[in-house]
BANULUM-508518 format. One record per atom (N, C-alpha, C): residue in three letters; x, y negated, z negated. Coordinates in steps of 0.2 Angstrom, whole numbers, padded with zeros to 4 digits, always signed. Atoms other than C-alpha are relative to their C-alpha. Layout:
N
alaXYZ
...
END
This chain:
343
unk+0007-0003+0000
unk+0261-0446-0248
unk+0001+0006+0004
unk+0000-0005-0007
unk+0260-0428-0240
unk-0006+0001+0001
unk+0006+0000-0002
unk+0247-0425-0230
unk+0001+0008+0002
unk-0001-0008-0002
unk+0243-0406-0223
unk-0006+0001+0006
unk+0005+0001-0006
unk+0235-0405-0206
unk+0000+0008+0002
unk+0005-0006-0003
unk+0224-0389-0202
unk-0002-0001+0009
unk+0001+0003-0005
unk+0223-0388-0183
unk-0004+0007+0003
unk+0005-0006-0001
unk+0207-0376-0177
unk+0003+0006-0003
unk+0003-0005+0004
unk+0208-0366-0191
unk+0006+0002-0002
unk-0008-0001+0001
unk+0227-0365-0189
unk+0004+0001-0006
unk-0005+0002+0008
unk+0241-0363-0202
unk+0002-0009-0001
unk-0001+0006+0003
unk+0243-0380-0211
unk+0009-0002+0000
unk-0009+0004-0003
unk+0259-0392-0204
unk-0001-0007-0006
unk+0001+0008+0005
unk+0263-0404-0217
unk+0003-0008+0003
unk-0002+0005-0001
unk+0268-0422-0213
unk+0001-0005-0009
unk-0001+0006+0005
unk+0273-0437-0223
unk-0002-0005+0002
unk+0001+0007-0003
unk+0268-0453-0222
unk+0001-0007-0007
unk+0000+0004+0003
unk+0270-0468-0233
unk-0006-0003-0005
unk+0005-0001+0003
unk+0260-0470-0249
unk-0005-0006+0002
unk+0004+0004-0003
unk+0253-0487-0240
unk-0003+0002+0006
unk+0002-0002-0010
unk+0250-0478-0222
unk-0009-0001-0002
unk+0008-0001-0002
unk+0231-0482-0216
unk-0001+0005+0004
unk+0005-0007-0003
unk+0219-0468-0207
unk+0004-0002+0010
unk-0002-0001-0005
unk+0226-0476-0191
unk+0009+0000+0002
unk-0006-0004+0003
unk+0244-0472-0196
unk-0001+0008-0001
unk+0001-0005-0001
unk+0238-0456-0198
unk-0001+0006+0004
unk+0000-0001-0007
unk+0230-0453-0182
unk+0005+0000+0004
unk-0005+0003-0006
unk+0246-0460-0172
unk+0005+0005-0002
unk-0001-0004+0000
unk+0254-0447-0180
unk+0000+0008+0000
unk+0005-0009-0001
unk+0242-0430-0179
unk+0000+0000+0007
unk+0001+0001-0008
unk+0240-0438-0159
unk+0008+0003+0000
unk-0008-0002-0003
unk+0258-0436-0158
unk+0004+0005+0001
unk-0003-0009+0003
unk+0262-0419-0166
unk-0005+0004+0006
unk+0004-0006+0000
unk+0245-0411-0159
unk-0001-0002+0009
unk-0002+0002-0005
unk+0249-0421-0141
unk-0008-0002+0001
unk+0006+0002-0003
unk+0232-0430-0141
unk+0000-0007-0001
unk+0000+0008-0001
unk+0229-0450-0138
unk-0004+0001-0006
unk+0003+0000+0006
unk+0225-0454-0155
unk-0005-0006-0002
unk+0004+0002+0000
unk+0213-0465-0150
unk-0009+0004+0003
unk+0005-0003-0002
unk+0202-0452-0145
unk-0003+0006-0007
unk+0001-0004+0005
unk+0202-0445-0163
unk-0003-0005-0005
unk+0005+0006+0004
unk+0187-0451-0173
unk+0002+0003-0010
unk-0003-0002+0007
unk+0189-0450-0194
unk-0008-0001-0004
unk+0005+0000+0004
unk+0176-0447-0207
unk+0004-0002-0010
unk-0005+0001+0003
unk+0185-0455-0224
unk-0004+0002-0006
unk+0002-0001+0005
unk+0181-0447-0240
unk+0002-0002-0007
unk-0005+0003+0006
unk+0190-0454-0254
unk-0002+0005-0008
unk+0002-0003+0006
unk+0181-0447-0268
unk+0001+0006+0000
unk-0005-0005-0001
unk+0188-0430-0262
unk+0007-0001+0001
unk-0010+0003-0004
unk+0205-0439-0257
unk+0001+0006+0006
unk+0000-0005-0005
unk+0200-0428-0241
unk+0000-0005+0005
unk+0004+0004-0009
unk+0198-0437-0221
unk+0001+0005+0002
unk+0001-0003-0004
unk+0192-0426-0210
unk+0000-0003+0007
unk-0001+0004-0006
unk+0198-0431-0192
unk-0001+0005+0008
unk+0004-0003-0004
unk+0189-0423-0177
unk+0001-0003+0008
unk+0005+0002-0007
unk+0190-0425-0156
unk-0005-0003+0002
unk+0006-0001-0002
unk+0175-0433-0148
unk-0005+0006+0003
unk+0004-0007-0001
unk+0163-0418-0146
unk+0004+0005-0001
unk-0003-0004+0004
unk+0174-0407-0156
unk+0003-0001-0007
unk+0000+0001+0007
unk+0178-0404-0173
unk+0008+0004+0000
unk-0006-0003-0002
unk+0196-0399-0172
unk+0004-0001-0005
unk-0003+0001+0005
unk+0205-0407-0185
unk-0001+0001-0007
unk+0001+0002+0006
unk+0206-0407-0202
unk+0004+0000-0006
unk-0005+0002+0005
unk+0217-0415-0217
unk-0001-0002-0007
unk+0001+0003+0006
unk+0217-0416-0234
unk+0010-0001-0002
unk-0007+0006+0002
unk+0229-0428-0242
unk+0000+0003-0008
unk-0001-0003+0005
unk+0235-0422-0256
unk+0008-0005-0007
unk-0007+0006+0007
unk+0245-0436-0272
unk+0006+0007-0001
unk-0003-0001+0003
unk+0260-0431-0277
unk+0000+0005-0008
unk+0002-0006+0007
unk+0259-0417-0293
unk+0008-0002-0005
unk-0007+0001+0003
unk+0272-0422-0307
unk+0001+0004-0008
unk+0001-0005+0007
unk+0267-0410-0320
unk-0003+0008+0001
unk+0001-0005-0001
unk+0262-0392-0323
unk-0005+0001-0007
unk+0003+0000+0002
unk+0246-0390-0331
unk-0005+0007-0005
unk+0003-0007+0004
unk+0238-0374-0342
unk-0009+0001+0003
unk+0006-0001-0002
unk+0221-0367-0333
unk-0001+0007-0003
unk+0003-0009+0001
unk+0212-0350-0331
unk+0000+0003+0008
unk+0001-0004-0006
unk+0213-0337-0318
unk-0008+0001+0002
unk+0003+0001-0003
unk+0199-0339-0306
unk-0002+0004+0005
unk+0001-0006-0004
unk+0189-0327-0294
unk-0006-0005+0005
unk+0005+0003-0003
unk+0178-0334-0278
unk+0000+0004+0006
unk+0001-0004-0006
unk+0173-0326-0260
unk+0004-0004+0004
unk-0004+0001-0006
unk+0187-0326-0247
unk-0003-0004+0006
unk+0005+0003-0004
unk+0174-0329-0234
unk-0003-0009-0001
unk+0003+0007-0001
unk+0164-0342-0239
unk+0002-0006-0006
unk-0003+0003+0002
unk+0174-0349-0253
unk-0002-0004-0007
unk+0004+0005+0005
unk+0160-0351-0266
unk+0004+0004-0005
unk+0000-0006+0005
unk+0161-0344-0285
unk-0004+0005-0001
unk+0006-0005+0001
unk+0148-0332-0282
unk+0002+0006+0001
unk-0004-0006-0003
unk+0158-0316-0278
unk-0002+0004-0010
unk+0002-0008+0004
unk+0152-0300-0289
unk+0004+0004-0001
unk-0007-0004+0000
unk+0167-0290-0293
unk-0002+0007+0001
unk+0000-0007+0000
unk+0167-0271-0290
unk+0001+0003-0008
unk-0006-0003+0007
unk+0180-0269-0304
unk+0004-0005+0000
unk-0005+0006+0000
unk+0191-0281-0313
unk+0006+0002+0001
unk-0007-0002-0001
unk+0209-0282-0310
unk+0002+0004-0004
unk-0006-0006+0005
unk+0222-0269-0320
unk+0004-0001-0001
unk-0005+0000-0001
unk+0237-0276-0313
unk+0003-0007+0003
unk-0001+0009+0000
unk+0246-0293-0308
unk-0004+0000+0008
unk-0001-0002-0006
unk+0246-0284-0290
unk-0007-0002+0001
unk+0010-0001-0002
unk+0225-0283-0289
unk+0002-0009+0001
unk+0000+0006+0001
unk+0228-0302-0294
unk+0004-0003+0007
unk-0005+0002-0004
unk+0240-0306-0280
unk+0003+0001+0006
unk-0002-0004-0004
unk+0240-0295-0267
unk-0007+0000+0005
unk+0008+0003-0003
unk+0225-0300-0253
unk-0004+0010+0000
unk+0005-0007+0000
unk+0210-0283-0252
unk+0003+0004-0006
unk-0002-0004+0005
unk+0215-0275-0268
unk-0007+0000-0005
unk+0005-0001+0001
unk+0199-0281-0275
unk-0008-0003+0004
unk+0005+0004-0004
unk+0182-0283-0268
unk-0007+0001-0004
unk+0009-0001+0003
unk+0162-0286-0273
unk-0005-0002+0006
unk+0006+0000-0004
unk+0146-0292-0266
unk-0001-0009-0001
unk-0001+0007+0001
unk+0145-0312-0263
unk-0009-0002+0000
unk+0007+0000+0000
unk+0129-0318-0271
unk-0004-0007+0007
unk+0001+0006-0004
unk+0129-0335-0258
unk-0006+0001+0006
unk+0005-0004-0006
unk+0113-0335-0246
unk+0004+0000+0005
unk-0005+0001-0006
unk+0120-0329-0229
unk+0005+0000+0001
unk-0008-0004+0001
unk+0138-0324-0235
unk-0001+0008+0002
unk+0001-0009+0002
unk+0141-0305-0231
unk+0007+0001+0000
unk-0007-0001+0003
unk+0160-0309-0237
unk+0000+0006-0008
unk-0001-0004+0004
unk+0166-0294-0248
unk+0007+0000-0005
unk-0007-0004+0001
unk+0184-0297-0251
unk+0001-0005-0009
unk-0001+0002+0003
unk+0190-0307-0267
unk+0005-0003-0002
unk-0006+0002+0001
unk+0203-0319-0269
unk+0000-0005-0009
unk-0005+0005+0007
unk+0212-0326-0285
unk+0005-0005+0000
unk-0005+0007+0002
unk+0217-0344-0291
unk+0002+0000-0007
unk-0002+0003+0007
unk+0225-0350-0304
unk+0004-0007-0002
unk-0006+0007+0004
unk+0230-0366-0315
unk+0003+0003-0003
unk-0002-0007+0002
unk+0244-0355-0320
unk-0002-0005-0008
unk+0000-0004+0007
unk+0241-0350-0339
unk+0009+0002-0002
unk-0005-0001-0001
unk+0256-0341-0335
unk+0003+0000+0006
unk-0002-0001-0005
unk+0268-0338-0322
unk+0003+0007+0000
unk-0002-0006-0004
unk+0272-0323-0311
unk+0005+0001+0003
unk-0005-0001-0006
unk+0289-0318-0306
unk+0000+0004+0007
unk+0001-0002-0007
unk+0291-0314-0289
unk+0006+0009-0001
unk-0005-0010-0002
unk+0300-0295-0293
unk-0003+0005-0001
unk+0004-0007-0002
unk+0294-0278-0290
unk-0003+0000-0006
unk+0005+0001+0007
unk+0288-0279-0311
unk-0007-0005-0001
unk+0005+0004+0002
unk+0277-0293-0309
unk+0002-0004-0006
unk-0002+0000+0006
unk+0286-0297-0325
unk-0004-0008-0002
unk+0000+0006+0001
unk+0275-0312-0333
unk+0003-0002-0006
unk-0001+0002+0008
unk+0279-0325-0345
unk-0005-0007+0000
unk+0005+0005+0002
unk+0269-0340-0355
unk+0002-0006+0002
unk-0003+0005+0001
unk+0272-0356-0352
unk+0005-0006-0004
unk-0005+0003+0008
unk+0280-0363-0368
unk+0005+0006+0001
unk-0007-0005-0004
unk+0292-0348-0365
unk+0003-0002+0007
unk-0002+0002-0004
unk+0295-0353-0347
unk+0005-0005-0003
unk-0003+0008+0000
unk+0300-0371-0351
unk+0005+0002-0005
unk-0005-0003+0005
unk+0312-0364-0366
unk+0006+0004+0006
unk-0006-0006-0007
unk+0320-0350-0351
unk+0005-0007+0004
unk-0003+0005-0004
unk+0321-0367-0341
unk+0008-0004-0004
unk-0005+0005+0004
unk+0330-0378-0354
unk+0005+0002-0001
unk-0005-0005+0001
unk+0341-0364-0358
unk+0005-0001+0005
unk-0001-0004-0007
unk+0346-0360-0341
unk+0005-0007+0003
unk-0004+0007-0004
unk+0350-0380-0336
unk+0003-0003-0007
unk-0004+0003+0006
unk+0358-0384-0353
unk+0006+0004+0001
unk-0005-0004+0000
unk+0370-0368-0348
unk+0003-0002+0008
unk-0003+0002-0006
unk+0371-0376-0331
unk+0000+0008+0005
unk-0002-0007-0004
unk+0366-0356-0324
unk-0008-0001+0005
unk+0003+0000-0005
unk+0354-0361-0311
unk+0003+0003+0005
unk-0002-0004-0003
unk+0355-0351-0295
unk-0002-0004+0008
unk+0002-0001-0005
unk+0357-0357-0278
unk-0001+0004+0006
unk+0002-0004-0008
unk+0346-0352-0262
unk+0001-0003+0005
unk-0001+0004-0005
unk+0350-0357-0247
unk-0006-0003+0003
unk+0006+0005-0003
unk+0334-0363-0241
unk-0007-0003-0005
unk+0004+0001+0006
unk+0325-0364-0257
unk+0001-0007-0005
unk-0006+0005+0004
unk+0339-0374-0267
unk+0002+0002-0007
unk-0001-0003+0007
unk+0342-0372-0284
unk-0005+0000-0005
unk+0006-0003+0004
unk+0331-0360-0295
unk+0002+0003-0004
unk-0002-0003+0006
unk+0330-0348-0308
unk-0005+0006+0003
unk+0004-0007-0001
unk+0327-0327-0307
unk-0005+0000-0004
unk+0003-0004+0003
unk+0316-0317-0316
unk+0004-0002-0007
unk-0005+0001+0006
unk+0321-0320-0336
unk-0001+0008-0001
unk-0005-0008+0003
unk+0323-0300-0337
unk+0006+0003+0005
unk-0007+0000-0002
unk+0335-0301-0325
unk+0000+0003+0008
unk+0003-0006-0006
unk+0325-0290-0309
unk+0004-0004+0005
unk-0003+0002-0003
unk+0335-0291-0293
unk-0007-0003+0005
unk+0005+0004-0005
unk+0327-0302-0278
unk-0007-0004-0004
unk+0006+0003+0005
unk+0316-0313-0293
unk+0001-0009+0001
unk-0001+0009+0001
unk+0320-0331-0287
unk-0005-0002+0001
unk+0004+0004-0001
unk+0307-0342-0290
unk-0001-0007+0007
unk+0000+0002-0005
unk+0303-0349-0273
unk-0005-0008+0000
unk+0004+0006-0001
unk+0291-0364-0277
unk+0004-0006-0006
unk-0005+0004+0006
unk+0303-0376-0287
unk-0004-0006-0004
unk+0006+0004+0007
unk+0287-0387-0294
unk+0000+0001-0005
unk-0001-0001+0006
unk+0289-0376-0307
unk+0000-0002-0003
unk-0006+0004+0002
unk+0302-0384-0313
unk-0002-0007-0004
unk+0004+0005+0003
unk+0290-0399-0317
unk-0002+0000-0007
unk+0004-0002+0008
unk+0285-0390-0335
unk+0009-0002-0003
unk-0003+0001+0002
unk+0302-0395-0341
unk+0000-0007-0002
unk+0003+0007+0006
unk+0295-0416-0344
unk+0004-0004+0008
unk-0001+0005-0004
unk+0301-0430-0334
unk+0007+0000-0002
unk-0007+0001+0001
unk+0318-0432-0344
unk+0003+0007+0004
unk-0003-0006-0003
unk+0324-0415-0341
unk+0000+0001+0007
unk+0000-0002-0005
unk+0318-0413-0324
unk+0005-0005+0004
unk-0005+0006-0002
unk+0330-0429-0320
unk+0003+0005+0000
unk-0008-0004-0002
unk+0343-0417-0325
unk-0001+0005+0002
unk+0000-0005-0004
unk+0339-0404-0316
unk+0002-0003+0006
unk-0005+0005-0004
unk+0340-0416-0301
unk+0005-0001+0000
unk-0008+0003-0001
unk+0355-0424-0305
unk+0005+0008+0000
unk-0003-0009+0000
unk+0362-0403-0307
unk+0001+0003+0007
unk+0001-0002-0006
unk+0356-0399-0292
unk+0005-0007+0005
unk-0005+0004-0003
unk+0364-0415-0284
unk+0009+0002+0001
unk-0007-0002+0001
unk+0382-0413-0292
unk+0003+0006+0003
unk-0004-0008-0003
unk+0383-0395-0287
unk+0002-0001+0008
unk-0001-0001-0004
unk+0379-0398-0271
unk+0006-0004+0004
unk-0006+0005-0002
unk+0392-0413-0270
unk+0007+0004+0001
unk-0007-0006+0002
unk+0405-0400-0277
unk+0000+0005+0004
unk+0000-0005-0004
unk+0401-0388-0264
unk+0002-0003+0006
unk+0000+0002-0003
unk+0404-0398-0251
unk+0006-0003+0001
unk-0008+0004+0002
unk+0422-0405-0257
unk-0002-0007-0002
unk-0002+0007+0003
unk+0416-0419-0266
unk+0001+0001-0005
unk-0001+0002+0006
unk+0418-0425-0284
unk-0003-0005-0002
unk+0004+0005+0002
unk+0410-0435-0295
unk+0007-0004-0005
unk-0005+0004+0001
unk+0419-0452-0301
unk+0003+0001-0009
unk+0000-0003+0006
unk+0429-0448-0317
unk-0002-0007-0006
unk-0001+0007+0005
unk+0427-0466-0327
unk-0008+0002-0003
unk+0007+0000+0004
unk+0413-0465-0340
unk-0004-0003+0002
unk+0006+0004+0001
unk+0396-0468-0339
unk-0001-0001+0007
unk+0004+0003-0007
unk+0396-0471-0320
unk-0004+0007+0004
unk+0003-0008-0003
unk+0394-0453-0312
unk-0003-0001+0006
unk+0000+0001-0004
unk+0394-0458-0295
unk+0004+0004+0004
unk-0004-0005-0003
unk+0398-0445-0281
unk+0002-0004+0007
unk-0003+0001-0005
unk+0410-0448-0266
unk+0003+0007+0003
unk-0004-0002-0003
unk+0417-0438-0253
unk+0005-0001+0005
unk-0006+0002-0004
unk+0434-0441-0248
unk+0003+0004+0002
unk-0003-0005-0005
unk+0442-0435-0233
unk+0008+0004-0004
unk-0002-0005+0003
unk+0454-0421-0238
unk+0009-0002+0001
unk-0008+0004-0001
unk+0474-0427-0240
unk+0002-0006-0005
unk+0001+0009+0002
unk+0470-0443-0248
unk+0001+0001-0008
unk+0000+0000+0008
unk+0478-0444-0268
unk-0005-0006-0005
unk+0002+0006+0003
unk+0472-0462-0272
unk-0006+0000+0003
unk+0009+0001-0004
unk+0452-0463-0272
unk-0002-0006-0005
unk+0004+0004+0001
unk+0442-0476-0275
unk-0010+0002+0002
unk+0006+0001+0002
unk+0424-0475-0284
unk-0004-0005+0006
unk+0003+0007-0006
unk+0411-0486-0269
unk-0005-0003-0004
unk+0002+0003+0004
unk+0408-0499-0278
unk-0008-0003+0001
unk+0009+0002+0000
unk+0390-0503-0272
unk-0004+0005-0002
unk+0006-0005+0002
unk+0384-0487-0279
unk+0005+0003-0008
unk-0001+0000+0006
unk+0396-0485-0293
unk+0004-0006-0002
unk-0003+0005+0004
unk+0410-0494-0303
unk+0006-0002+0004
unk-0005+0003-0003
unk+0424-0497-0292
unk+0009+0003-0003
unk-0004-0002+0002
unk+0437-0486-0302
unk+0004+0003+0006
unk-0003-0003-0005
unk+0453-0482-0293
unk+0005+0007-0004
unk-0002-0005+0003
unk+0458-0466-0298
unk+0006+0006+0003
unk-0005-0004-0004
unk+0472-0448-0293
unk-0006+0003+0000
unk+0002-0008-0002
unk+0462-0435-0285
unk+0001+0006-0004
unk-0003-0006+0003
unk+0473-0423-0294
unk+0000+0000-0008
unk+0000+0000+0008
unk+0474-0427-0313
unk-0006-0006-0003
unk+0004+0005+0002
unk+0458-0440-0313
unk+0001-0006-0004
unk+0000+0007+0004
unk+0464-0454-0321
unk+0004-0004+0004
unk-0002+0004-0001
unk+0472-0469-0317
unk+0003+0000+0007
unk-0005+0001-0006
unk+0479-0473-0299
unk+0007+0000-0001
unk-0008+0002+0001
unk+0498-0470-0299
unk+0006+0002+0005
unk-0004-0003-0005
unk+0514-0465-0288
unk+0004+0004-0002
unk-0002-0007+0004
unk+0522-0449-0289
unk-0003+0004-0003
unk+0005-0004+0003
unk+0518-0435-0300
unk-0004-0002-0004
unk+0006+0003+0007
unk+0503-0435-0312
unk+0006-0001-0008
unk-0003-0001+0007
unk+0510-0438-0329
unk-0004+0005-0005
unk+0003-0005+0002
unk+0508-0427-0342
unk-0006-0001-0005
unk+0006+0005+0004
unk+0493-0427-0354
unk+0004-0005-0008
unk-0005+0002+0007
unk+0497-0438-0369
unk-0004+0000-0004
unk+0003-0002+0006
unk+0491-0436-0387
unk-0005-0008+0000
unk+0005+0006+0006
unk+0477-0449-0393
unk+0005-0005-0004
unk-0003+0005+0008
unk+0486-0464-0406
unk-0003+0003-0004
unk+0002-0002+0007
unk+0486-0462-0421
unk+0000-0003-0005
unk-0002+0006+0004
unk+0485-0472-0435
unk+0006-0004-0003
unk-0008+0004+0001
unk+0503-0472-0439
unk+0001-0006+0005
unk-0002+0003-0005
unk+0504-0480-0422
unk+0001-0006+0000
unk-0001+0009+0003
unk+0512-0500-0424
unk-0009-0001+0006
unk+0006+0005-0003
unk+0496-0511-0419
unk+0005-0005+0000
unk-0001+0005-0002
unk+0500-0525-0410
unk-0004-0007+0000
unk+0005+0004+0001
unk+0484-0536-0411
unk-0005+0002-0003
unk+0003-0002+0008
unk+0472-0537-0421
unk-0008-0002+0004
unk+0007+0001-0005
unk+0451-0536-0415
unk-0007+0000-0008
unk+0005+0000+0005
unk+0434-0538-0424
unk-0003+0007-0004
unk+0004-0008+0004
unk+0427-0525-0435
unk-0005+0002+0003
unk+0003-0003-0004
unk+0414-0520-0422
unk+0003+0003+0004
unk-0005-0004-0005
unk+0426-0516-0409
unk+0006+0005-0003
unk-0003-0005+0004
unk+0436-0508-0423
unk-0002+0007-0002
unk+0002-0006+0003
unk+0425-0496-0428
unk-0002+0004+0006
unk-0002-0004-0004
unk+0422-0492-0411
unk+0006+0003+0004
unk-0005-0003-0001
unk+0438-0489-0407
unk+0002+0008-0003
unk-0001-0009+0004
unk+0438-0476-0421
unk-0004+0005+0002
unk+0006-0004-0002
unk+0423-0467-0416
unk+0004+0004+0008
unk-0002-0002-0007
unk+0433-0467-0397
unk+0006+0004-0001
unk-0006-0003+0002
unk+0449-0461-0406
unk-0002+0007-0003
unk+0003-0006+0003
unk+0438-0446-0416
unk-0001+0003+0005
unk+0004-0004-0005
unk+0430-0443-0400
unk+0003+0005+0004
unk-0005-0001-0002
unk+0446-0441-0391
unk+0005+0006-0002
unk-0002-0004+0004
unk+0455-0432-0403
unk-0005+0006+0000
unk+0002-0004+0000
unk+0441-0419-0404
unk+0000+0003+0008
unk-0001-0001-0006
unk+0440-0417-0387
unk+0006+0007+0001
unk-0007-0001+0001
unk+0460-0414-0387
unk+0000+0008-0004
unk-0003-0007+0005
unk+0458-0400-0400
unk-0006+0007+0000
unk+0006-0005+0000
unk+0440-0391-0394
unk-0002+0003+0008
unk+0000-0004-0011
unk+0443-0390-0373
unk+0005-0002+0001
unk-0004+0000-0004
unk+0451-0388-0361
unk-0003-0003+0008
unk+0002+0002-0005
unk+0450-0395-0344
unk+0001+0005+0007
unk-0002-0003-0004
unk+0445-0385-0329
unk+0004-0001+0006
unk-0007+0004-0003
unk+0458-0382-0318
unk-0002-0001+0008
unk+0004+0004-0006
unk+0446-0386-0301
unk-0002-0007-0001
unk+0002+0006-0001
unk+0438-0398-0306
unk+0000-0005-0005
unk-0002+0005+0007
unk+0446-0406-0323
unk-0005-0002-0006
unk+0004+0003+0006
unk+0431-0408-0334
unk+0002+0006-0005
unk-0002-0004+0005
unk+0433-0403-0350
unk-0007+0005-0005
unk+0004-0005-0001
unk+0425-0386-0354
unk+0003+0004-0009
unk+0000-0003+0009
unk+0423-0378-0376
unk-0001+0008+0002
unk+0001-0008+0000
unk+0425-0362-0378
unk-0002+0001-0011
unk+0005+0000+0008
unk+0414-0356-0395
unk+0000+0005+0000
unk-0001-0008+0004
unk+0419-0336-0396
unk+0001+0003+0008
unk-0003-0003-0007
unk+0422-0324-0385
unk+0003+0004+0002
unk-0007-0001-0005
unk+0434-0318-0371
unk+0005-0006+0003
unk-0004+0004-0004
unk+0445-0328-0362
unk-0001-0001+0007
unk+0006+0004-0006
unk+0435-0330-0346
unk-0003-0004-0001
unk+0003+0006+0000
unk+0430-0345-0344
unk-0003+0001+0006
unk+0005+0001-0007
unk+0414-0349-0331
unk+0003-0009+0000
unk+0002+0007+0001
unk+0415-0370-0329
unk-0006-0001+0000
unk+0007+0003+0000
unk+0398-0378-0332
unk-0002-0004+0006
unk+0000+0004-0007
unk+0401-0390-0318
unk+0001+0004+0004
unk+0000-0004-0006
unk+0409-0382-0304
unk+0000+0008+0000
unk+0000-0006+0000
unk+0407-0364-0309
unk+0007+0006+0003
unk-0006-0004+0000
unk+0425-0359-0307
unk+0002+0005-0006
unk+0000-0006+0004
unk+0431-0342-0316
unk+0007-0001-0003
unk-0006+0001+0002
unk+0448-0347-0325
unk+0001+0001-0008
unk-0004-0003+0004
unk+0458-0340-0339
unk+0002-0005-0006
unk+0000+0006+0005
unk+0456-0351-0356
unk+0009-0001-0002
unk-0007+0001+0004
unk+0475-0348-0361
unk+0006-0002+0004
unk-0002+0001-0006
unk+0483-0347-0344
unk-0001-0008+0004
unk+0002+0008-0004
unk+0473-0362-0336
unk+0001+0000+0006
unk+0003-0002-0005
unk+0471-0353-0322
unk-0005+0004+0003
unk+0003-0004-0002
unk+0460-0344-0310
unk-0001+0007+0000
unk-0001-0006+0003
unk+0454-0329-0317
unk+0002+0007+0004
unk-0003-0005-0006
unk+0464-0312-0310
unk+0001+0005-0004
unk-0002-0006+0005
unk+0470-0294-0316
unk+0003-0002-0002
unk-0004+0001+0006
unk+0484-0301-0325
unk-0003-0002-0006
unk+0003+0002+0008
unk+0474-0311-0338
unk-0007+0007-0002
unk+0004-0007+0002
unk+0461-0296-0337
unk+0003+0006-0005
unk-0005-0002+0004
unk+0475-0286-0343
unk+0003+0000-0006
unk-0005+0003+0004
unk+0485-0295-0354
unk-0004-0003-0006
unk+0004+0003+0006
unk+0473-0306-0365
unk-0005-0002+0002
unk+0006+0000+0001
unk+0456-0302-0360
unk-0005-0005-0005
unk+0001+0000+0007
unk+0452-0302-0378
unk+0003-0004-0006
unk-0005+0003+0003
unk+0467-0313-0384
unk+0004+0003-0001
END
């Protein structure tokens, strides 16, 4: 649960507390933060606003609203209400022109009809309808277009990390300084998807760091192992317990990697004989293999296997974003620039 504590009128300090905390849970940490014996802080408990108002004895000092968890991104309307007193009554001058009027504080003002308001200025909300890139165009787009931009974006693995932000996405016309700063966004892509955004943002940042992720299917568990070390081992209370080489990903072995070897093939002798449900997945895993074999290539950082579907010979990787040479199977430089850009 985040809560957001208001402190004489102050900028808003958020805390956490556990979706179970009670109000004297709460207190014990507002006293703490705000250096006051939290027994001296009385609470007014609103629920049906999921607001508590928490106050000094003869002063009104505090004030927090709790605020659930948001797991979605909703379609409204853009809204208008007096800065001052907060109501809808605000009289407009003029209506907006521009995102700017909309987003920019004193750009528009009117006459607040509220008795005893002489606020003038006008502020604008919204459940966004659409959203507003943060770049000198304002450039907006729909929401059903967003989520399309989104899916695109993390289907191609071209999210962008900010160092204090995490990993976002620009402006879709491409404006420089457009990264989307409030990553909630991100919520209009479902619950499956936004998993894999998650899990996107996880493995990069494993990959940044000098990890890897375990190569034995299906597990997908990250470890970082200290740097020297050829024989790794998957930790078996979080993944599979696969013992693997660092360098060629497969099997634990001594000495050099061995070379890749071809899939069997049906010629191949059989030595045993297995049930027709295991047979037939065998075939499937023997197709799969073989396609594999004849549609990527693996990159040369970090071994996953990466398709090339037209083009140049610059390869990006999907996973770790390394820049290497499809024919080469190396890190991309003048010579392949040179030589077989194009093929």
């Amino acid at each position: 649960m985040i809560v957001f504590v208001r402190y004489n009128l102050g900028e808003e300090v958020l805390l956490e507390l556990q979706e179970e905390a009670r109000v004297s849970d709460l207190k014990e940490a507002v006293g703490t933060q705000q250096g006051v014996r939290p027994e001296l802080l009385r609470e007014n408990d609103l629920p049906e606003q999921s607001t508590v108002h928490v106050g000094e004895e003869h002063q009104t000092g505090f004030r927090l609203q709790v605020r659930q968890s948001c797991t979605s991104v909703q379609p409204g309307k853009l809204r208008v209400r007096c800065k001052t007193c907060r109501n809808t009554t605000l009289t407009l001058n003029r209506g907006p022109s521009c995102w700017d009027d909309v987003l920019l504080r004193g750009r528009i003002h009117g006459v607040c009809q509220s008795d005893g308001c002489q606020g003038n200025e006008a502020e604008f909300y919204m459940k966004p309808v659409v959203l507003v890139f943060p770049c000198s165009e304002r450039h907006v787009i729909c929401l059903p277009c967003f989520r399309g931009y989104c899916e695109v974006r993390l289907r191609e693995g071209q999210f962008v990390l900010h160092a204090e932000v995490g990993y976002t996405l620009p402006c879709a016309a491409g404006c420089a300084d457009s990264l989307i700063k409030e990553l909630h966004h991100f919520r209009i892509l479902g619950e499956e998807q936004y998993g894999r955004y998650l899990q996107f943002g996880a493995e990069r940042c494993l990959l940044l760091i000098g990890g890897l992720m375990c190569p034995s299917a299906g597990c997908g568990a990250g470890l970082v192992p200290p740097p020297g070390i050829k024989r790794l081992q998957c930790d078996p209370r979080l993944g599979c317990g696969f013992i693997f080489c660092r360098d060629c990903r497969g099997g634990a072995h001594e000495g050099a990697c061995p070379p890749t070897q071809a899939p069997p093939t049906a010629a191949d002798p059989q030595v045993f004989s297995v049930g027709e449900g295991a047979s037939q997945r065998g075939r499937w895993e023997l197709a799969s293999l073989q396609l594999l074999k004849e549609t990527t290539r693996p990159c040369p950082q970090c071994c996953a296997p990466v398709e090339r579907d037209g083009g140049c010979m610059h390869m990006s990787c999907p996973l770790c974003s390394a820049d290497w040479c499809w024919i080469c199977r190396v890190s991309w430089n003048n010579d392949c620039m040179g030589n077989h850009w194009f093929g």
